[in-house]
KEVEX-461249 format. One record per residue (C-alpha): x, y, z; residue in three letters. Coordinates in steps of 0.25 Angstrom, whole numbers, plus 5000, padded with zeros to 4 digits. Layout:
BEGIN
XYZala;...
***
This chain:
BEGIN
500348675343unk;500448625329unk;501548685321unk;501048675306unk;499648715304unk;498848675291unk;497848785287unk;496448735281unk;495348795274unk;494548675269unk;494248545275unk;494548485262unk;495748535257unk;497248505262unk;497848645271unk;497948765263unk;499248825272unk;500048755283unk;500848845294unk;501948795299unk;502248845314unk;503648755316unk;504548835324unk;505948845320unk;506748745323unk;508148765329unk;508748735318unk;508148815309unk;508448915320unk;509948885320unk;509848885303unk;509249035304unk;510249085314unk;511549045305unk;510949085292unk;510849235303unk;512049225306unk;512949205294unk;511949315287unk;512449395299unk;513849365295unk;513749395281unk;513049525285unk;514249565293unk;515149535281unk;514349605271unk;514149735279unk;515549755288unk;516449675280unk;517449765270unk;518349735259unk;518249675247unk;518249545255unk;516649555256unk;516049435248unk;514649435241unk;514349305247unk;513949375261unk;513149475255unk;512349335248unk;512349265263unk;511549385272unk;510749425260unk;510249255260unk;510249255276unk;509549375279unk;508349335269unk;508149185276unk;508249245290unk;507349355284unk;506349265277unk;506349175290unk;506149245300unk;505849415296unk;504749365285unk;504149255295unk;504049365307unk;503149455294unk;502349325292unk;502149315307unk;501749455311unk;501049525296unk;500749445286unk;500249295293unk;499849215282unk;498749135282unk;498749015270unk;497248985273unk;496949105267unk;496949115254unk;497749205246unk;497349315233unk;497949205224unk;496949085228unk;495749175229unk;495649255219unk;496549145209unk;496249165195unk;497449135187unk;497749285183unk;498449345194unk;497749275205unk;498249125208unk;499049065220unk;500349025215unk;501548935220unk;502349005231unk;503748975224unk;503149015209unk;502549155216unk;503849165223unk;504549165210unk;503449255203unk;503749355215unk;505149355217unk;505149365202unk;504249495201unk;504849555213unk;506249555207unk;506649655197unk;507749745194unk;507749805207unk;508549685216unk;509549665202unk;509849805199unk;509749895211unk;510549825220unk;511749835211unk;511649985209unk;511549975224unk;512949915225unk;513550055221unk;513450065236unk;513949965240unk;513549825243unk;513049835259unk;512149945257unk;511349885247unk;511449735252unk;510949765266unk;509749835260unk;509349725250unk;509549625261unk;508849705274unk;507949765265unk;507349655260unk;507149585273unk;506449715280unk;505849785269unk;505749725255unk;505349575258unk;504349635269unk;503549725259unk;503549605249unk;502749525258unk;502049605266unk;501349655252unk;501249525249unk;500449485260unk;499649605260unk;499149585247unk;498949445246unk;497949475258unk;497149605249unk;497049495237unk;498249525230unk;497949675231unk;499149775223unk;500049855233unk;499349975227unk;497849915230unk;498449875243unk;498650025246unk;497450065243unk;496749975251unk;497750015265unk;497950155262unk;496750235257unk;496450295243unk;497850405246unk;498750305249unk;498250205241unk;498150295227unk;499550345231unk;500050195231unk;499350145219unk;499950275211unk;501350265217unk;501250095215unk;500850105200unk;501850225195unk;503050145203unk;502650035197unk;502650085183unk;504050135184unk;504550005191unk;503849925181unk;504550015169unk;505950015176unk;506049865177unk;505649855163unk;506749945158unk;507649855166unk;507249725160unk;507249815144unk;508549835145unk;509149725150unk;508449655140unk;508749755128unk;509449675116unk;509749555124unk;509149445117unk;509549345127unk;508749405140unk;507549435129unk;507449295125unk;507749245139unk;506549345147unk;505549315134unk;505749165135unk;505449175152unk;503849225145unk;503549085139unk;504248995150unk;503449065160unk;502249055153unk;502448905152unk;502648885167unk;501448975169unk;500548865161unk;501348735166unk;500948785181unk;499548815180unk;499148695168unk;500148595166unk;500648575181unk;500148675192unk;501048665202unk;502348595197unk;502848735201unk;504448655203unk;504248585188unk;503648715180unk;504948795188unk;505948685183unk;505548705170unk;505348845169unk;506848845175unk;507448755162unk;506648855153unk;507048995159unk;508648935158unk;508348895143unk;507749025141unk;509049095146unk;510149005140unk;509249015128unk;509149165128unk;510749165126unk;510749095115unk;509449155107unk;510349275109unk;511449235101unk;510649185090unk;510249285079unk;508749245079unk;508849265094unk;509649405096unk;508749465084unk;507349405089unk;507849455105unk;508549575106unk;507449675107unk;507449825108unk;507249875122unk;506049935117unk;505549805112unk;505949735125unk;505149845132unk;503849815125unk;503949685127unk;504149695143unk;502849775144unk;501949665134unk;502549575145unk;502249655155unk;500749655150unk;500649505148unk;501249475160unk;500249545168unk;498949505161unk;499249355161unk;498849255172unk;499849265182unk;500149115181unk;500449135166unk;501649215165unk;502049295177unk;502049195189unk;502749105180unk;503849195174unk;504249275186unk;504449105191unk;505249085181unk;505949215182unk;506249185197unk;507049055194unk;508049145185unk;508049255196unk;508249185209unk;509249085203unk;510149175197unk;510149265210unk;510249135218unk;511549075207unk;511949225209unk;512149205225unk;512749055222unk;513649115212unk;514149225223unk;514149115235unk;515149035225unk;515949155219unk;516149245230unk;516249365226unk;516949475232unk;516149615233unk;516749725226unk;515849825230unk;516049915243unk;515149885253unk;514650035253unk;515150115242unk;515350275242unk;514150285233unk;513250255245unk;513750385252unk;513950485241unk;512850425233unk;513350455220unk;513650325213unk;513450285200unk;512550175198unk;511350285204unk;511450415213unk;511150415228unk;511650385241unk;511450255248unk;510450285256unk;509250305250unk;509650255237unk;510350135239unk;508850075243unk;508150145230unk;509350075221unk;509049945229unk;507549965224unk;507149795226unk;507949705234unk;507649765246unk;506249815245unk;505349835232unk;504049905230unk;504049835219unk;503749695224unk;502649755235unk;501849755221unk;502349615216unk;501749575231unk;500449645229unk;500349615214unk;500549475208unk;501249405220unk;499949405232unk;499049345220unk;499849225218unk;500249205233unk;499649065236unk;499649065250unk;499949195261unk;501149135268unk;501749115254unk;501949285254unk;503349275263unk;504049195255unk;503549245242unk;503449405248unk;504649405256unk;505449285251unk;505549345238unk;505949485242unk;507049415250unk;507449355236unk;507449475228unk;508449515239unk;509349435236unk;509149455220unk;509549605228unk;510749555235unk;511349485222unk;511149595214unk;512049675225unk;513049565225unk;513249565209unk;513649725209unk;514549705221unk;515349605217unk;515749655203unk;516949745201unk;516449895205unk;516849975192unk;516149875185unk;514949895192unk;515150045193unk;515350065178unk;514249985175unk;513250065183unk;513850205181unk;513050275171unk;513850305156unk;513850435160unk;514850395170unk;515450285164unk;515450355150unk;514850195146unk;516250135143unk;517450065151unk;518350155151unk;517350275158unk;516850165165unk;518250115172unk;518550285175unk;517350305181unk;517350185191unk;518750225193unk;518350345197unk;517250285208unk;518550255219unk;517850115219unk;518849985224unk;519549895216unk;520449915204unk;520150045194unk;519149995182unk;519850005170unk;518949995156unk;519149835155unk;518449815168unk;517249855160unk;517449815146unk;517849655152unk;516649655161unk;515649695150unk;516449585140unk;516349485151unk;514849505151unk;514549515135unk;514449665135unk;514949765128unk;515249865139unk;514549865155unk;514850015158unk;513750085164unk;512849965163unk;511850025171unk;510549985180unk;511349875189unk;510849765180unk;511949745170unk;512849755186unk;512049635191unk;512449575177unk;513849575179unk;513849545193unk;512849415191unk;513749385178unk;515049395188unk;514449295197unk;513849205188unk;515149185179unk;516049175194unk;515649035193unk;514748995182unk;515348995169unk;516649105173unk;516949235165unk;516449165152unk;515049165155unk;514949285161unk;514149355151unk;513349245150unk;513049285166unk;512949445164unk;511849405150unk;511049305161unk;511149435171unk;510549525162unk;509349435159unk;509149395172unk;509049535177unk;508149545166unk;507149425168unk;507249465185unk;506649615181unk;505549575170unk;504849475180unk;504449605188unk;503949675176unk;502949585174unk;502549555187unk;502549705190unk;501549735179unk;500649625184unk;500549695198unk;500449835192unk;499349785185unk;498849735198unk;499049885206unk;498249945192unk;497149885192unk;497149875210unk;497050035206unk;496250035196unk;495049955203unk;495050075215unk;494250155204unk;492850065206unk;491850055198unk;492349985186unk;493749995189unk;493349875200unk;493649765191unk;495049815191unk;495149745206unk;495349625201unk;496749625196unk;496449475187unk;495149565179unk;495849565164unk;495449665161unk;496049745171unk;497049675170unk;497449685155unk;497249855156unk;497949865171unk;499149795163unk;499149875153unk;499150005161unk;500349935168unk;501149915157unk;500950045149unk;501450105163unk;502750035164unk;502850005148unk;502750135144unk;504050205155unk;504750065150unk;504850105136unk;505050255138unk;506250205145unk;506650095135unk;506350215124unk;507050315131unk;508450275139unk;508850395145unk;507350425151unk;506250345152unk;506050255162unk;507750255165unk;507450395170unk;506550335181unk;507550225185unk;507750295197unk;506350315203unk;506450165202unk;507050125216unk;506250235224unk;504950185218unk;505050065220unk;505350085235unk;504350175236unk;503450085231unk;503849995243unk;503650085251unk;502050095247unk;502149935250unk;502649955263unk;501750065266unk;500549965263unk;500949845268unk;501249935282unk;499749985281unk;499249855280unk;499849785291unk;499649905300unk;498149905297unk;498049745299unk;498549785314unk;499849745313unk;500449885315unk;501549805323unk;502349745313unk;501949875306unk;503549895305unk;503949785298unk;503549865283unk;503549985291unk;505049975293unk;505449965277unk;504350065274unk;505050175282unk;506250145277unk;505950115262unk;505150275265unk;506250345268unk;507350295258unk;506250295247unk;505950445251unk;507250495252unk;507750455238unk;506350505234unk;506850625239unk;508250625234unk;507750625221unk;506750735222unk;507450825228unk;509050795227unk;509850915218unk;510750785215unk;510650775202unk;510850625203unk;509850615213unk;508750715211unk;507750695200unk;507250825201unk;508650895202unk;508950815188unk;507650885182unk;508050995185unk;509550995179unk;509050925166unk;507951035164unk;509051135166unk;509951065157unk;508951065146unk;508851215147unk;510451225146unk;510351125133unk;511351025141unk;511250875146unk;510650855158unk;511350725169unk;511350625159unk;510550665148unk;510950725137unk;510450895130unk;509450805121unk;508950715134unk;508750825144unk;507250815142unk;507150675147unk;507950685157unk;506950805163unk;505850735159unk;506450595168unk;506850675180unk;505550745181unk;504950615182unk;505850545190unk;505850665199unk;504150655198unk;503950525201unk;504950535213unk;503950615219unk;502850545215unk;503250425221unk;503550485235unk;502350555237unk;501450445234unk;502250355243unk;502350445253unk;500750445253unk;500550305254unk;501650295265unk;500850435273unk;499450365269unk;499950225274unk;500650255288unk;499450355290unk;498350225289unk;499350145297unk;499350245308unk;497850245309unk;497950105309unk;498650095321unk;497950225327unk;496750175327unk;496850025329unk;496049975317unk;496449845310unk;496149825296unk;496449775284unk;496149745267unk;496449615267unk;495449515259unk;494449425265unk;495149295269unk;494949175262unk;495149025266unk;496448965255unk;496048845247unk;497548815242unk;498948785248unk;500348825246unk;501648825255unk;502048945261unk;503648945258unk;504448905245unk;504648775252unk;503448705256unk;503348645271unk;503248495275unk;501848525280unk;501748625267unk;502148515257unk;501148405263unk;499848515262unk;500348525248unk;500148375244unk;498748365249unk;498448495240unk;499348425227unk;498548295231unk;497148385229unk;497548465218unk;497948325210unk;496748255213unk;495848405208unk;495248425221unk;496048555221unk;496648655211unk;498148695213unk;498348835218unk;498548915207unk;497848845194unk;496648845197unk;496048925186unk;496448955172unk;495849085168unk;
***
């Protein structure tokens, strides 16, 4: 039996998919089994060992050995059973191509435009308010979450939708659960994401707010991406290596530059904008980015972005390799038992996976992979390494995140993310306030906090909170260990904070093009003349579901840009839980679908990670419905704040004159809590109950679009096969000589 097989469509044309049935050979075999066993090694080290003897360097070596045996071998066996890729098939991309939203793009150029979009603030700041506990707790759950649970429901979305022709998460509902499940999961889809949408926004306003260096830097990403977009498609489809050098030699000019525009006085007057100013701005990008063709500026933006992103992370994991750097945090701390730490209120368990809120697994990206991603997948066997290989890499953004906050001294990092009502905002309440924490090391004194912000080019890091000006220091830490020394270390902490920055605005935009997609997905269920909202590429539609999506999100960013205390800051909170709650509607779909295709049997692969991302997103549902903790309990802080406003008094942290907006943030905190649980636990009820009848009644069926032959080729991994690579000639030969059209410039519309 032949081990490569060359899939044809047309007598005419060179194989549009080769598979590859090599078996592994034994020293590939012997390869796998040492990279098992010194990530088994550095395992036992990172959860047994004790003492301040503990090295980041093993947390850097299970995290990269679990994901190659993972991607290897767990992804492979999902491949094999589920999701069976077939490459003469073609994909949404290819038939319905139309240069809009539709177009098969190059595997490593849709990787970036993924990874990109996937990767907000949740892997950068949540996993360093997650070290309050400890390092262990939440490094185990990035790492063995990601493998079971988040990368499984990226691509098994993926694959889902690519197979309904690009269809949203929402529609996709509709389609498996009935009109009850479905209109609950379009709803819960579309509030959630108007509040993550908003949240990341606020992030991305305030760590831009007065800095003229990020601004310039971010703003300059907007033209360098729209040259790629049109050297790609016009001046040379394909060079995909050539447009990426290039773009690389312009992102670094545009960063260096950015420092010195902000030194200049044209530059500092002409960049340092008003957060409110900043805020406007995001949404008219927002818009733009959503309307345009997708080869324009998005594809090519989040590309770029990628380079800046997985580069630092990976010069991050070098730096730590080099340096090693000693973990200064406990393994678990008391604040995972008691549940009363500083950073954010809540014991370990649930809280510790709300707080990690990406990482480990992300509604979020079950939107990216029914959104833009599965209309620009070239070929089906490109979804694991896409889907599940980019998971696997936001991971590891996760696990670098952790790393940074654990290896910095602990009063520092607990004075930066103690509130300034505990801190009192300077050094010296800082230093007695840590003191009093019984944490390791020598006491804090005032000059561990006033040193540290000097070192970094501030004027004071006390109660810095959010985790991102943390991640800061700690990358800053690294980075100046051995490139440049302490001299350059506010250079380092300046590149953090635009870097954060430039990571978390690639999934604004990108967000707002698939919520545009889930509007107008809902929008054509009406009939009659709302049918023309079924195609997500009618401009029209387009143009007003965008608006609709940016009015959303833009109008909850500016009330919390205009308003600190409240706004969007009061909902913060909600934003972990929501987001896995979101997954959690994902997981649920993704389950009905492969249970209704007859596969009930590998029916626990995302039934697993849907029962358990249920009951800890349940729990601290409840939590904060129902706990008379005041630093839990929404509805228990409603109800001391209206009671306050009767007495005349303050009420937590708000002041006589706030007590107002403090009621009015907790009764819709506490609201949407609800909201959000019910309409979850509808879809999950409305879900399980068509699975059930699925498998009581033995019928086999499914939504998937007619199958039609693929005219196109394209490798299957980010490293193109022997076999891959000589396919790939006879199609550049063709293309060349005009017989063919490359994949993805087909048409200019």
């Amino acid at each position: 039996m032949a081990t490569i097989e060359y899939l044809r469509t047309d007598p005419d044309l060179p194989p549009v998919g080769v598979v590859d049935r090599t078996p592994i050979t034994p020293v590939k075999k012997a390869v796998f089994a040492a990279i098992a066993v010194v990530g088994a090694i550095a395992w036992a080290v990172v959860a047994f060992v004790r003492g301040e003897s503990v090295n980041a360097v093993w947390i850097v070596i299970a995290a990269v050995c679990t994901y190659i045996i993972a991607y290897r071998f767990y992804a492979r066996f999902i491949e094999w059973k589920i999701t069976k890729p077939r490459d003469d098939v073609a994909t949404p991309a290819e038939i319905y191509d139309n240069g809009k939203d539709f177009m098969p793009m190059d595997r490593r150029v849709l990787y970036g435009h993924h990874f990109a979009a996937i990767a907000g603030a949740g892997p950068l700041v949540g996993p360093v308010l997650a070290a309050q506990m400890g390092y262990l707790p939440g490094t185990i759950w990035i790492i063995v979450g990601v493998v079971f649970a988040g990368a499984v429901q990226d691509y098994l979305v993926l694959w889902a939708s690519t197979r309904r022709r690009g269809r949203s998460l929402g529609q996709m509902a509709r389609d498996e659960l009935g009109a009850v499940g479905g209109v609950a999961a379009i709803v819960a889809i579309l509030v959630i994401m108007t509040i993550l949408l908003a949240v990341l926004a606020l992030v991305v306003v305030n760590a831009l707010g007065e800095s003229p260096w990020g601004v310039f830097s971010i703003a300059m990403t907007v033209p360098i991406a729209l040259f790629m977009g049109v050297y790609l498609r016009y001046l040379r489809p394909g060079a995909v290596g050539e447009v990426s050098a290039i773009g690389i030699v312009l992102l670094l000019a545009a960063i260096i530059g950015g420092g010195w525009v902000s030194e200049t006085e044209w530059g500092a007057d002409w960049f340092t904008l008003s957060r409110t100013t900043i805020a406007w701005c995001l949404i008219a990008y927002g818009f733009l980015a959503s309307v345009l063709p997708v080869w324009l500026l998005l594809a090519p933006r989040d590309y770029l972005s990628t380079f800046m992103k997985v580069g630092t992370i990976v010069l991050l994991a070098v730096g730590i390799l080099i340096t090693m750097p000693v973990l200064k945090a406990p393994a678990v701390s008391e604040f995972a038992h008691t549940g009363n730490g500083p950073a954010f209120a809540g014991s370990l368990f649930p809280f510790l996976f709300i707080t990690i809120a990406c990482g480990a697994l992300s509604g979020f990206h079950a939107l990216v992979s029914s959104g833009t991603t599965p209309k620009l997948l070239a070929k089906e066997s490109n979804a694991r390494m896409i889907g599940y290989g980019g998971m696997l890499m936001e991971s590891f953004v996760a696990v670098m995140a952790i790393i940074t906050a654990s290896i910095i001294d602990q009063h520092l990092y607990f004075g930066m993310n103690a509130s300034a009502g505990l801190t009192g905002g300077t050094a010296e309440g800082a230093a007695k306030f840590t003191n009093s924490l019984g944490l390791s090391g020598d006491p804090a004194t005032p000059a561990l906090f006033t040193d540290a912000a000097a070192e970094v080019g501030e004027n004071s890091i006390v109660s810095r909170t959010g985790g991102a000006p943390t991640l800061a220091v700690g990358i800053a830490e690294v980075f100046s260990s051995f490139l440049g020394g302490s001299s350059m270390k506010a250079f380092w902490y300046h590149f953090a904070i635009m870097f954060e920055a430039l990571f978390i605005l690639t999934t604004i935009d990108a967000g707002t093009r698939v919520a545009r997609f889930l509007v107008s997905d809902a929008l054509g269920n009406f009939g009659g003349g709302f049918t023309k909202f079924r195609d997500p590429s009618w401009r029209v539609g387009a143009w007003l579901c965008s608006l609709l999506v940016v009015a959303g999100w833009g109008s909850v960013l500016l009330m919390g840009v205009g308003d600190p205390f409240g706004g969007i800051n009061a909902l913060y909170p909600l934003f972990g839980i929501a987001n896995q709650l979101l997954a959690a509607i994902a997981l649920t779909v993704v389950l009905t679908i492969i249970v209704k295709r007859g596969q009930w049997k590998w029916a626990w692969i995302p039934g697993i990670p849907l029962a358990w991302d249920l009951i800890v997103t349940m729990t601290a549902s409840w939590q904060k419905i129902f706990s008379d903790d005041p630093k839990l309990g929404y509805w228990t802080q409603h109800s001391l704040c209206q009671a306050a406003k009767e007495a005349g008094k303050g009420c937590l942290t708000a002041k006589p004159d706030q007590v107002d907006i403090a009621i009015r943030n907790t009764f819709i905190q506490g609201t949407l809590s609800i909201v959000f649980a019910v309409l979850v636990l509808i879809v999950t009820a409305v879900g399980l109950w068509v699975c059930a009848h699925a498998i009581r009644t033995g019928t086999v069926s499914s939504s998937e679009t007619e199958e039609q032959p693929s005219k196109i080729f394209s490798p299957s991994g980010f490293v193109a096969t022997a076999a891959e690579k000589d396919v790939q000639k006879q199609w550049d030969a063709l293309i060349a000589e005009g017989k063919v059209r490359a994949p993805g410039s087909a048409h200019v519309s």
